[in-house]
Backbone as a chain_set.jsonl record, in Angstrom:
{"seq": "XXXXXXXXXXXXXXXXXXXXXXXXXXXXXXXXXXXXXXXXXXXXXXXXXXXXXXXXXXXXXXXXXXXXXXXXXXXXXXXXXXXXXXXXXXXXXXXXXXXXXXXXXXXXXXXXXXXXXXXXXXXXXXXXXXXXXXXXXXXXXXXXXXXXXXXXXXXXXXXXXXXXXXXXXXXXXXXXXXXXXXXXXXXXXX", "coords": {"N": [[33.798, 17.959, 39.439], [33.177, 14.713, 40.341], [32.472, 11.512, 39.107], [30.355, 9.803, 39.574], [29.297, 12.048, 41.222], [28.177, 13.918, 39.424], [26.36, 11.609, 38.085], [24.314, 11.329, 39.925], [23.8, 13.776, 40.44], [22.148, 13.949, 37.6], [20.413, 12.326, 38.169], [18.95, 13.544, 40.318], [17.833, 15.69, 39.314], [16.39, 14.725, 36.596], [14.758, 13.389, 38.072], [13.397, 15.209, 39.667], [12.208, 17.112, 37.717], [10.126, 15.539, 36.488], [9.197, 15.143, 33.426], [10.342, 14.556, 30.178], [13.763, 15.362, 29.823], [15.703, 17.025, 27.871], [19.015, 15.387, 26.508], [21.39, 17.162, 25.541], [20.972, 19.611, 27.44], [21.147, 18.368, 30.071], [23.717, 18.141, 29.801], [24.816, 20.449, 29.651], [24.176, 21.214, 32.071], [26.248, 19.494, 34.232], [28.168, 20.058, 33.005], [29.346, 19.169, 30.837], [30.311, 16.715, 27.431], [27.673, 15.914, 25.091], [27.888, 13.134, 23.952], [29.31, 11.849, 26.289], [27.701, 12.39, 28.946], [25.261, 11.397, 27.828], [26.351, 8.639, 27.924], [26.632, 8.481, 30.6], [23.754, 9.1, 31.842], [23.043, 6.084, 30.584], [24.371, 4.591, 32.288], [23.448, 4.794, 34.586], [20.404, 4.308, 33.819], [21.435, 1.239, 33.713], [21.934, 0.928, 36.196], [19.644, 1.147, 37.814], [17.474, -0.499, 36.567], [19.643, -2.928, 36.894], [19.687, -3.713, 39.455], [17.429, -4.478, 41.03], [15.144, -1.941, 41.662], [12.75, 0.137, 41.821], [12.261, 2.721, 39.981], [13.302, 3.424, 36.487], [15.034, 4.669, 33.65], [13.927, 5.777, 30.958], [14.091, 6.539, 27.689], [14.158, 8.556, 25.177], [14.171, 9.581, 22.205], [16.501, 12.176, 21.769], [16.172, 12.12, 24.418], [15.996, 11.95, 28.085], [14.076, 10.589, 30.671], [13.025, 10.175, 33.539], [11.266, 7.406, 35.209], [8.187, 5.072, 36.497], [9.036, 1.228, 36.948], [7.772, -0.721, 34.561], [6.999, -3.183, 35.925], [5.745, -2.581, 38.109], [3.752, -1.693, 38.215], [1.067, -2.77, 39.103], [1.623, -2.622, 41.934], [1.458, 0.294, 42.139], [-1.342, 0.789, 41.468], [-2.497, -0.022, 44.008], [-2.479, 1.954, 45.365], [-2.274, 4.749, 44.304], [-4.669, 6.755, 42.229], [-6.54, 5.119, 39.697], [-4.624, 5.035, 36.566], [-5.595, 7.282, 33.892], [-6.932, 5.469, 30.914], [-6.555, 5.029, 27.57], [-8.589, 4.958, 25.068], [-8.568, 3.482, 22.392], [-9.906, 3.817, 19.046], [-10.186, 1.814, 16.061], [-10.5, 3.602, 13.811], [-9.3, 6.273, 14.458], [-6.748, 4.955, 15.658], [-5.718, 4.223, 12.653], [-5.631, 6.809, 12.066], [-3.864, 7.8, 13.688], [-1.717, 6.334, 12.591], [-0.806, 7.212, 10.303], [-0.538, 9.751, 10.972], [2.103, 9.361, 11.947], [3.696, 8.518, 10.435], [3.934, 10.169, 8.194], [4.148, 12.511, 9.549], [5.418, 16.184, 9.422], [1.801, 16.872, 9.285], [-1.078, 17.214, 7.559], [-4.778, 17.969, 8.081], [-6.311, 18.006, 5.629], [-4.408, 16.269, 4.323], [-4.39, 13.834, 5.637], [-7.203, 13.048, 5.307], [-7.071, 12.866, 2.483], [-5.537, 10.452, 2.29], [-7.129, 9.132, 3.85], [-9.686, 8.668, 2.858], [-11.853, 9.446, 4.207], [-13.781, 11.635, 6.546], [-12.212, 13.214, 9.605], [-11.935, 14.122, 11.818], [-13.27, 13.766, 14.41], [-11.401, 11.81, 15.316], [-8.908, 13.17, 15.041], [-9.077, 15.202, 17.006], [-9.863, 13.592, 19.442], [-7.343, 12.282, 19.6], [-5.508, 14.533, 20.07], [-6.52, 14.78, 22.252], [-5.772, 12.646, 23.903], [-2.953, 13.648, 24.17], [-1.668, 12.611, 22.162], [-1.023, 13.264, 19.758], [-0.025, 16.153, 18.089], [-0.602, 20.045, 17.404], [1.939, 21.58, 15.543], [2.687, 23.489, 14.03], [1.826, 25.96, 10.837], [0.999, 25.188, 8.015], [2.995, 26.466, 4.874], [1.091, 26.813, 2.822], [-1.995, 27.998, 0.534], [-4.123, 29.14, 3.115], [-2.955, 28.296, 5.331], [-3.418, 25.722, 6.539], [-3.201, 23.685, 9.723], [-0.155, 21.672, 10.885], [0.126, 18.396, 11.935], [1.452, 16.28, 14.196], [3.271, 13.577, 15.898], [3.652, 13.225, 19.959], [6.251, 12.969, 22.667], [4.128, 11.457, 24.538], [3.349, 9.735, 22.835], [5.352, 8.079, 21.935], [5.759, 6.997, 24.482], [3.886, 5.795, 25.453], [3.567, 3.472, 23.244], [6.096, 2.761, 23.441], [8.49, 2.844, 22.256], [11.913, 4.551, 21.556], [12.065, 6.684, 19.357], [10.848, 7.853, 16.671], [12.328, 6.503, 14.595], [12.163, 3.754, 15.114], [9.377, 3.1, 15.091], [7.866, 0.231, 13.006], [8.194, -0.829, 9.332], [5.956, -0.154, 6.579], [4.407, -2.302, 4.713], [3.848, -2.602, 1.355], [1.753, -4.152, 0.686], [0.551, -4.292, 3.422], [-0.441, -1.515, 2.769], [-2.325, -1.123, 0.9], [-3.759, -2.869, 2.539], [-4.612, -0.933, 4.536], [-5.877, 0.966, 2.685], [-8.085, 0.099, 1.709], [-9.943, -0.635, 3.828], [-10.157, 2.047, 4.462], [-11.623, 2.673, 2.445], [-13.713, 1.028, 2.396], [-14.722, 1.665, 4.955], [-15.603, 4.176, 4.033], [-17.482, 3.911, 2.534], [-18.954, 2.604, 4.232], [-20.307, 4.829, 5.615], [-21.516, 6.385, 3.711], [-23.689, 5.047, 3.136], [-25.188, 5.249, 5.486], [-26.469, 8.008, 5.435]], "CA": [[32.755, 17.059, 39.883], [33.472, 13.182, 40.137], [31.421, 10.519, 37.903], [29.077, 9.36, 40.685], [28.367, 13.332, 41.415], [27.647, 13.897, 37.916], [24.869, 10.711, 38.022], [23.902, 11.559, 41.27], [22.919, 15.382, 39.926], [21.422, 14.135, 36.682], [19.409, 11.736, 38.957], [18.025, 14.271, 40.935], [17.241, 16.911, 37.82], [15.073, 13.704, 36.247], [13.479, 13.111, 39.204], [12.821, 16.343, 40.29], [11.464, 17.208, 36.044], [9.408, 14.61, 35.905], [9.069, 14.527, 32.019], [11.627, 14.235, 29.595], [14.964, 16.519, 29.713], [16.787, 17.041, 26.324], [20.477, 15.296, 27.119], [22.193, 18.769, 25.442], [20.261, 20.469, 28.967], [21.474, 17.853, 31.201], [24.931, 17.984, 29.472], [25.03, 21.653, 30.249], [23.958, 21.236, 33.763], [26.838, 18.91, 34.405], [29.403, 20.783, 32.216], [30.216, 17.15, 30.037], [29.699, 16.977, 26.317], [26.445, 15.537, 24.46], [28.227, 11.79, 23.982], [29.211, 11.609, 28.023], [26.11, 12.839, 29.197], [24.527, 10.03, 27.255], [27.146, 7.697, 28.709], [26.268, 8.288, 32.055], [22.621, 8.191, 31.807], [22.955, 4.701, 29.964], [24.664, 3.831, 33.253], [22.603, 5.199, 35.209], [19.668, 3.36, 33.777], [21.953, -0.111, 33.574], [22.391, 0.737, 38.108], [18.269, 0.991, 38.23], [17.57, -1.981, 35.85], [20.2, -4.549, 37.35], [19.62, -3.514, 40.89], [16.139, -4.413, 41.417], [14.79, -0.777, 42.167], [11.571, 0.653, 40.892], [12.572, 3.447, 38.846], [14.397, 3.156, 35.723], [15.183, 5.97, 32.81], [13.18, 6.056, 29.302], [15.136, 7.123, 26.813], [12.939, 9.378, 24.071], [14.907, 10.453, 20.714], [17.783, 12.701, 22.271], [15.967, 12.572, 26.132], [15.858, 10.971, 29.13], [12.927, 10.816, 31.949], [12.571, 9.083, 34.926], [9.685, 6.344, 35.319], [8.301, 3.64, 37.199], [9.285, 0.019, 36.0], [6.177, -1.965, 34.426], [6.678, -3.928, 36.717], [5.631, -2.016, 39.919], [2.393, -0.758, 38.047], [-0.046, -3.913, 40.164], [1.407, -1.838, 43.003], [1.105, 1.629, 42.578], [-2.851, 1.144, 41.439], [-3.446, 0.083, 45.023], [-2.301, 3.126, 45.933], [-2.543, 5.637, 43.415], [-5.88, 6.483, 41.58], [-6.002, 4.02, 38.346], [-5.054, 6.007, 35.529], [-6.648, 7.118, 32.651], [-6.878, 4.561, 29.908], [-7.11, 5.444, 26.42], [-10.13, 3.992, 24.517], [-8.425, 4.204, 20.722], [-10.609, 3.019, 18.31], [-9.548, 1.556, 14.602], [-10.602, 4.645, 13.545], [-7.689, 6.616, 15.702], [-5.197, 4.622, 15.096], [-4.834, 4.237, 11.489], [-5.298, 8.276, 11.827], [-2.441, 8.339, 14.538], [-0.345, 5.612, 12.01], [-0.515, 8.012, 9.497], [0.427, 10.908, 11.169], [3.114, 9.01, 12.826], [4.531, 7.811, 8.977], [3.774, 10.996, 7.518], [3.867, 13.358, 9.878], [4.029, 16.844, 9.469], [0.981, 16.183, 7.889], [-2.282, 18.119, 7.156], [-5.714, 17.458, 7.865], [-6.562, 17.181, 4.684], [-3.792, 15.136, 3.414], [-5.168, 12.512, 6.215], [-8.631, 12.716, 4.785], [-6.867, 12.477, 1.35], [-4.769, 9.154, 2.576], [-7.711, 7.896, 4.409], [-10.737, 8.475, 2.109], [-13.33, 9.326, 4.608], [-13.458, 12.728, 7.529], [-10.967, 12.815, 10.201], [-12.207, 15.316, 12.265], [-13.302, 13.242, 15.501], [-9.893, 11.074, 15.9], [-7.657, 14.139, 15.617], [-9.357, 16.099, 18.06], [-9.241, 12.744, 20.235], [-5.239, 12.127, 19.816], [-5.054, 15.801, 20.694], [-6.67, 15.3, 23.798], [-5.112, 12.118, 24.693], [-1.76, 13.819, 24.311], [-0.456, 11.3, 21.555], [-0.33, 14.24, 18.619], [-0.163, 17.892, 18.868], [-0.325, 20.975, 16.143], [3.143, 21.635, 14.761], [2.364, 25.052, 13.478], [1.101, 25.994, 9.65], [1.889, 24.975, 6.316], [3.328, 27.657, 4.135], [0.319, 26.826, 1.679], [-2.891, 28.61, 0.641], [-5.437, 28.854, 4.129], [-1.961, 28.121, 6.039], [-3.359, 24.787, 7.178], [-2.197, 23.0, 10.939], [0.698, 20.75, 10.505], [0.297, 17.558, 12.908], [2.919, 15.315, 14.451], [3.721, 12.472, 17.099], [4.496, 13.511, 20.738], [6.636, 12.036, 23.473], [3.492, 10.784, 24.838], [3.032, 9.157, 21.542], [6.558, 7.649, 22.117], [6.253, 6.357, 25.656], [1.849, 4.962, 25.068], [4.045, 2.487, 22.227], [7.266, 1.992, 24.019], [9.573, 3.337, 21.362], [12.713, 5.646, 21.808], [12.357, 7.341, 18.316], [9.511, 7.112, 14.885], [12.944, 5.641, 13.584], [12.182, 2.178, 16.016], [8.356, 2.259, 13.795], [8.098, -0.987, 12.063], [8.618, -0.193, 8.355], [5.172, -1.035, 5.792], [4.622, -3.071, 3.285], [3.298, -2.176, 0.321], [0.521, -5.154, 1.159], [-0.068, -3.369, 4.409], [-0.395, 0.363, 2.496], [-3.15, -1.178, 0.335], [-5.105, -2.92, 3.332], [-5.26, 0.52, 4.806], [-6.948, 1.853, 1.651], [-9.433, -1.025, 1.197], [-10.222, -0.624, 5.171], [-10.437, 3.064, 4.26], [-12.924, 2.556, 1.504], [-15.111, 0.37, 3.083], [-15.003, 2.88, 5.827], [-16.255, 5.77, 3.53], [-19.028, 3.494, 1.858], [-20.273, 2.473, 5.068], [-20.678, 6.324, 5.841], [-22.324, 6.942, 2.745], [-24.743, 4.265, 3.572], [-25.914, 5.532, 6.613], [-27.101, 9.149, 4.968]], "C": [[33.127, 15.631, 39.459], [32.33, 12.793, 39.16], [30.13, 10.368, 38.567], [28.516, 10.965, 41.125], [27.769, 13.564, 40.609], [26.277, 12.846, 38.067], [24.03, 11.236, 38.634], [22.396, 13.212, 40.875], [21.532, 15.073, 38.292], [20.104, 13.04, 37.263], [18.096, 12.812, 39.646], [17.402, 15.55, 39.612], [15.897, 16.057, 37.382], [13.969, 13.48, 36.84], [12.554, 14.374, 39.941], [11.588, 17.21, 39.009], [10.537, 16.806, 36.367], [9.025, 14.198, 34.73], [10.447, 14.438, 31.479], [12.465, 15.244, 29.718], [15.433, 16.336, 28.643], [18.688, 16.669, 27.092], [21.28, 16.52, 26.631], [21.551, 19.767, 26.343], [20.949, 19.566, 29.851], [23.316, 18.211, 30.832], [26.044, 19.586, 30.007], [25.528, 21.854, 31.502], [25.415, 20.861, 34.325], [28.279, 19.354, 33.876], [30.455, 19.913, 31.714], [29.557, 17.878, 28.611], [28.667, 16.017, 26.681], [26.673, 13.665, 24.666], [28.575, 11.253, 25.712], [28.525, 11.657, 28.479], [25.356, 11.814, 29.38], [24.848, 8.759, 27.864], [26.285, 7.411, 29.838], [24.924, 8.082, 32.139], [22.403, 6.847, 31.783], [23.154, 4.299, 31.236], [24.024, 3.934, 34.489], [21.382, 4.483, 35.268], [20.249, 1.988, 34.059], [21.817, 0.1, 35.906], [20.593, 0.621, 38.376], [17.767, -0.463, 37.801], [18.193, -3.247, 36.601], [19.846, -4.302, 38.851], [18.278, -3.64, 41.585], [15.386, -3.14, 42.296], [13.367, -0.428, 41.309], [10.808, 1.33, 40.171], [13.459, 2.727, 37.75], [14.165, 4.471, 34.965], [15.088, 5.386, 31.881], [13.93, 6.824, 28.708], [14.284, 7.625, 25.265], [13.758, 10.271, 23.177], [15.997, 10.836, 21.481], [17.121, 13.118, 23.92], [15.94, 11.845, 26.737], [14.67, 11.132, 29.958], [12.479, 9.68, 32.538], [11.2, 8.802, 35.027], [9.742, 5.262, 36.05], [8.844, 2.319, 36.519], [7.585, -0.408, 35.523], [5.991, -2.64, 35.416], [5.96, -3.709, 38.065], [4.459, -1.289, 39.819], [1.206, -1.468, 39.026], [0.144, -3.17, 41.947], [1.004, -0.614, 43.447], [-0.747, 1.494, 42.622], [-3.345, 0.515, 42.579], [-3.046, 0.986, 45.919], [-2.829, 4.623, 44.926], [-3.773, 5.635, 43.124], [-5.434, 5.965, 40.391], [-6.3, 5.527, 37.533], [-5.684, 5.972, 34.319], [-5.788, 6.296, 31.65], [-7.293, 5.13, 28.704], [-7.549, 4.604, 25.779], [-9.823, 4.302, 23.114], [-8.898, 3.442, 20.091], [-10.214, 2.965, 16.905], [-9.2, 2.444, 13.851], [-8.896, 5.566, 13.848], [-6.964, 6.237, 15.688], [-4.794, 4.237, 13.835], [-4.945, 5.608, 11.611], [-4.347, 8.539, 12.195], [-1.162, 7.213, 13.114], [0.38, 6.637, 11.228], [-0.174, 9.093, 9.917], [1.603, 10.466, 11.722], [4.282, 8.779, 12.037], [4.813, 8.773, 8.032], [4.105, 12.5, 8.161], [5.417, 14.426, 9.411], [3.082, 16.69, 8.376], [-0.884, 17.215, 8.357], [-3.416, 17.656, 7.312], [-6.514, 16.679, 7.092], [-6.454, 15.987, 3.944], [-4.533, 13.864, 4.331], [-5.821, 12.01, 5.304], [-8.593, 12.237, 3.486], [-6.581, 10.756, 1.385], [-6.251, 7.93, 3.152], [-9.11, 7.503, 3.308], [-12.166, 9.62, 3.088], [-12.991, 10.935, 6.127], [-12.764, 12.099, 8.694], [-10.782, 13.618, 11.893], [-12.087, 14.874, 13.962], [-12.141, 12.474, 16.027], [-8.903, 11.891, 15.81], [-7.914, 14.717, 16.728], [-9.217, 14.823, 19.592], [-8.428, 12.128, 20.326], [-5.09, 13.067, 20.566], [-5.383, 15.596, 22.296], [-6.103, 14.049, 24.233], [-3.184, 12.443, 24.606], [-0.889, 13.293, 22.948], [-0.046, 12.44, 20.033], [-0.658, 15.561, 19.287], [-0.059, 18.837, 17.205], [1.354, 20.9, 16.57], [3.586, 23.412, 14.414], [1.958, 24.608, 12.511], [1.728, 25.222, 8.283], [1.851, 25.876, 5.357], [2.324, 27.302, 2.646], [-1.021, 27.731, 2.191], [-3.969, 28.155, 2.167], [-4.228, 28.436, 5.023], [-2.421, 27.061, 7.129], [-2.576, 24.433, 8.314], [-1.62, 21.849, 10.468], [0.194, 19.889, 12.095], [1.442, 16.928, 12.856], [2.933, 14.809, 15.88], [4.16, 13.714, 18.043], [5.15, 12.305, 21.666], [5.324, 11.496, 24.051], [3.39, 9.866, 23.817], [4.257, 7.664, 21.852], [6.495, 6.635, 23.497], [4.961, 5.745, 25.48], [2.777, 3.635, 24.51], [5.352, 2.274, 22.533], [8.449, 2.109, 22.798], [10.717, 4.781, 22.171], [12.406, 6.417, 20.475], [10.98, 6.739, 17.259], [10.474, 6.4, 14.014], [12.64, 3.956, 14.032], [10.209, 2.155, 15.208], [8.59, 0.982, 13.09], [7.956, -0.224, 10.749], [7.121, -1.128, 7.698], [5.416, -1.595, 4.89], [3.707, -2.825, 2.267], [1.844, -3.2, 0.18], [-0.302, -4.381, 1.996], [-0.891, -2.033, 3.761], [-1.781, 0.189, 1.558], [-3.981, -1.714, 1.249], [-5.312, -1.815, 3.7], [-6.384, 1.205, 3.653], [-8.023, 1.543, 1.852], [-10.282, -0.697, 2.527], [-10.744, 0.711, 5.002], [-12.386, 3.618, 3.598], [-13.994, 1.895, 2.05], [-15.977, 1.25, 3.692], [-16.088, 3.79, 5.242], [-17.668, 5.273, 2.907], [-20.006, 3.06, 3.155], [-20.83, 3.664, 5.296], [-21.747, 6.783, 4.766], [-23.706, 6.331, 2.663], [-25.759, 4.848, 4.415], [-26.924, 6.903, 6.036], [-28.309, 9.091, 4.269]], "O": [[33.37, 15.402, 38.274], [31.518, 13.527, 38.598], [29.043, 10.759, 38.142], [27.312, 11.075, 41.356], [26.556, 13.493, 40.811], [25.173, 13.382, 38.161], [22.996, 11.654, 38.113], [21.198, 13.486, 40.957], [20.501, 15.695, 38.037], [18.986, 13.049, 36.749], [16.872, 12.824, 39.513], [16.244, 15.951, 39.494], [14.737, 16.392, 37.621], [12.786, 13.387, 36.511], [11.465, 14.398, 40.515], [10.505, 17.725, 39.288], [9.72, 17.672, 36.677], [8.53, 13.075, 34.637], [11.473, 14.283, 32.142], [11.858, 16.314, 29.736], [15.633, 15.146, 28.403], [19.348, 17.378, 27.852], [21.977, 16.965, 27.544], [21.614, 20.92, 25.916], [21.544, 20.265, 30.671], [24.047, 18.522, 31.772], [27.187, 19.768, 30.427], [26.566, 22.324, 31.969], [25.959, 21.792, 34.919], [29.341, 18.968, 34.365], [31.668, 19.811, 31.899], [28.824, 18.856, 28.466], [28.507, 15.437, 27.755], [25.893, 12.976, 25.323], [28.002, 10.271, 26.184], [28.27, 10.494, 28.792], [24.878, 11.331, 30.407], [24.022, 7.935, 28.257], [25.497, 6.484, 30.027], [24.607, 6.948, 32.496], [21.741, 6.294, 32.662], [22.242, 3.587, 31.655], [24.146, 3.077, 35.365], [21.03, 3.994, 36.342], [19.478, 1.361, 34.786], [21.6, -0.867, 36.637], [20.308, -0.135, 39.304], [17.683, -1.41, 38.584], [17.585, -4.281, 36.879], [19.772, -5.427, 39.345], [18.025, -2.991, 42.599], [15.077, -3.323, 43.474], [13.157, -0.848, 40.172], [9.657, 1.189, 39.76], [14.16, 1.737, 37.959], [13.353, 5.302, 35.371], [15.878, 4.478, 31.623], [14.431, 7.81, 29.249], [13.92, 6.799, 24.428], [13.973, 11.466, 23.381], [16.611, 9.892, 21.98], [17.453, 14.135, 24.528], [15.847, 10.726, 26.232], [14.222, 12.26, 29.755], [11.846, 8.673, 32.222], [10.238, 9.568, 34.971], [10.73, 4.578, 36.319], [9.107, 2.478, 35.327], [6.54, -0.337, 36.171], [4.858, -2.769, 35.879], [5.687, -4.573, 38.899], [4.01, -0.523, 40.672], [0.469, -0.722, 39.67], [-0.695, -3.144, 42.848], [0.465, -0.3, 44.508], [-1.405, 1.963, 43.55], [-4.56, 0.32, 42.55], [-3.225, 0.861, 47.131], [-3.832, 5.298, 45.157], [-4.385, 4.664, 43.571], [-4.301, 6.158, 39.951], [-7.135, 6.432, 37.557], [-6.196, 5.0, 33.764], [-4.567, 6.299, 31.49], [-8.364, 5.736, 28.697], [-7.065, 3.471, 25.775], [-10.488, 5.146, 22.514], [-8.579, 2.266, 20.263], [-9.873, 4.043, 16.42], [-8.13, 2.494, 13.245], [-7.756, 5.348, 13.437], [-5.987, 6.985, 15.697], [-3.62, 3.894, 13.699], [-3.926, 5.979, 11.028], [-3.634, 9.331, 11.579], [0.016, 7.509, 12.915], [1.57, 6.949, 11.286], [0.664, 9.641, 9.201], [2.306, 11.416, 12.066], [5.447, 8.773, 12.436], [5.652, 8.587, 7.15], [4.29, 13.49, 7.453], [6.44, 13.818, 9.095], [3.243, 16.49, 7.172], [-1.408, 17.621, 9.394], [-3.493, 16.62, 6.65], [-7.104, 15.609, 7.251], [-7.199, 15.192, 3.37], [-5.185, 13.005, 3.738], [-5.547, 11.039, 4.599], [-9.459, 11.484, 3.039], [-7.211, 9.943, 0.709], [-6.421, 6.718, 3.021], [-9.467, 6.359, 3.025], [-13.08, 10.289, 2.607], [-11.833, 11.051, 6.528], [-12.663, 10.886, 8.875], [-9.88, 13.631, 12.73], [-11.229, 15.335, 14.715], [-11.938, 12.526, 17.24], [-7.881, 11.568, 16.415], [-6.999, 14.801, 17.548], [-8.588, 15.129, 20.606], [-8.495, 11.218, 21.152], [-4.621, 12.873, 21.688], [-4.773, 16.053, 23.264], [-5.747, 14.277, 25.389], [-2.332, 11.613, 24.923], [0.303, 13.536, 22.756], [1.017, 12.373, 19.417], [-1.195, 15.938, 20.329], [0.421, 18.395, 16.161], [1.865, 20.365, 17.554], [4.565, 24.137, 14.593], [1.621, 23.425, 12.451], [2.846, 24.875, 7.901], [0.751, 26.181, 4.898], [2.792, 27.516, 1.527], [-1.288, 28.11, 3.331], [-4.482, 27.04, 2.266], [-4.852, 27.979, 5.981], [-2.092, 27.186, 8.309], [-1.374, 24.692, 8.254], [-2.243, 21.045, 9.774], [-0.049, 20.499, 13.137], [2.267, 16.895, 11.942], [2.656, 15.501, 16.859], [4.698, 14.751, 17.654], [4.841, 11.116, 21.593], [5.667, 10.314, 24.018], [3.328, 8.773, 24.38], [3.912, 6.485, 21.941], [7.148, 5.591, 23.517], [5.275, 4.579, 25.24], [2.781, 2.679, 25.286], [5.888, 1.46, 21.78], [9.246, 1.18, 22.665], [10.4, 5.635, 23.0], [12.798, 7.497, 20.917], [10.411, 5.651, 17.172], [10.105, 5.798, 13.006], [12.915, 3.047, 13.249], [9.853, 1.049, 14.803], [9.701, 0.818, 12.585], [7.627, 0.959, 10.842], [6.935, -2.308, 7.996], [6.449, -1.528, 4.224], [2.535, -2.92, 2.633], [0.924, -2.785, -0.524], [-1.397, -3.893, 1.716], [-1.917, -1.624, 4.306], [-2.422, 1.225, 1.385], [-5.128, -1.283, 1.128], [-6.364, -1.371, 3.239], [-7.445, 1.789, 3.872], [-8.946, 2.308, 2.135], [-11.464, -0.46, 2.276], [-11.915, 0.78, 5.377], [-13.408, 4.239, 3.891], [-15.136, 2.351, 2.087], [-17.134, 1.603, 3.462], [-17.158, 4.092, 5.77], [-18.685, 5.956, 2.789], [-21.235, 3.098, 3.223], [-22.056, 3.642, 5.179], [-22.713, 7.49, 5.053], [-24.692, 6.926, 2.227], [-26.954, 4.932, 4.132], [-28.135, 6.789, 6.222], [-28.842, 10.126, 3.869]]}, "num_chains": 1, "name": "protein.A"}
């Protein structure tokens, strides 16, 4: 199989997927190693990108998956139905930071990290896709492990939780204080 067949095929696999493919599956397909594979994708995206077209390829930890550009979103929503928007509230996202910094990570430990229950912003990550169970933790009551998904990944425009900005020990104490407040306003209300 030539170079351009090779693209050509991992073009149509992506497109035909629609979510992400693991490049050691496409690499298969194609019968290239793991580092070629990768190659060609890259170039693959670089022929969508410079060529004014209105796909390009997302690149997610060790995957690829075909997507519109940003740019071509003002068009699809007068076609398409507008999609759903997620409504994450302060709440929700220091819960998602922390599982995102920590993860796998335990209900509890949240509730430990955050101060205050946790209950309503996991169950609404879960349903907007952005975390998922993990499986258990080999401790007593075999607690659910959480953790980031590729939705998580593509919502925040990262390839990897290694592209996270890194905290600062400033930051790690506003969270607390933000925390605490949190838990005294709660205690207020009762």
């Amino acid at each position: 199989m030539t170079k351009k067949e090779k693209k050509a095929v991992l073009e149509a696999i992506l497109f035909t997927m629609g979510d992400a493919v693991e490049v050691e599956r496409l690499a298969a397909v194609i019968e290239e190693d793991k580092d070629k594979t990768k190659d060609l994708l890259l170039e693959l995206k670089d022929d969508y990108d410079n060529n004014e077209r209105g796909m390009t390829l997302m690149e997610l930890e060790d995957s690829f998956q075909m997507c519109t550009k940003a740019s071509m979103y003002e068009y699809l929503i007068k076609i398409a139905k507008t999609p759903r928007k997620y409504t994450i509230s302060d709440t929700m996202l220091e819960t998602l930071s922390i599982i995102a910094y920590k993860q796998p990570i335990t209900r509890a430990e949240i509730e430990k990290v955050r101060g205050v229950s946790c209950d309503h912003a996991i169950n609404r990550l879960l349903e907007f896709g952005l975390i998922a169970e993990l499986g258990r933790k080999d401790a007593p009551g075999r607690p659910l492990l959480f953790g980031t998904t590729e939705e998580f990944l593509r919502t925040f425009g990262v390839k990897s939780l290694e592209e996270l900005p890194e905290l600062s020990s400033v930051q790690i104490e506003e969270f607390k204080q933000q925390a605490e407040a949190e838990a005294a306003s709660v205690e207020l209300d009762i």
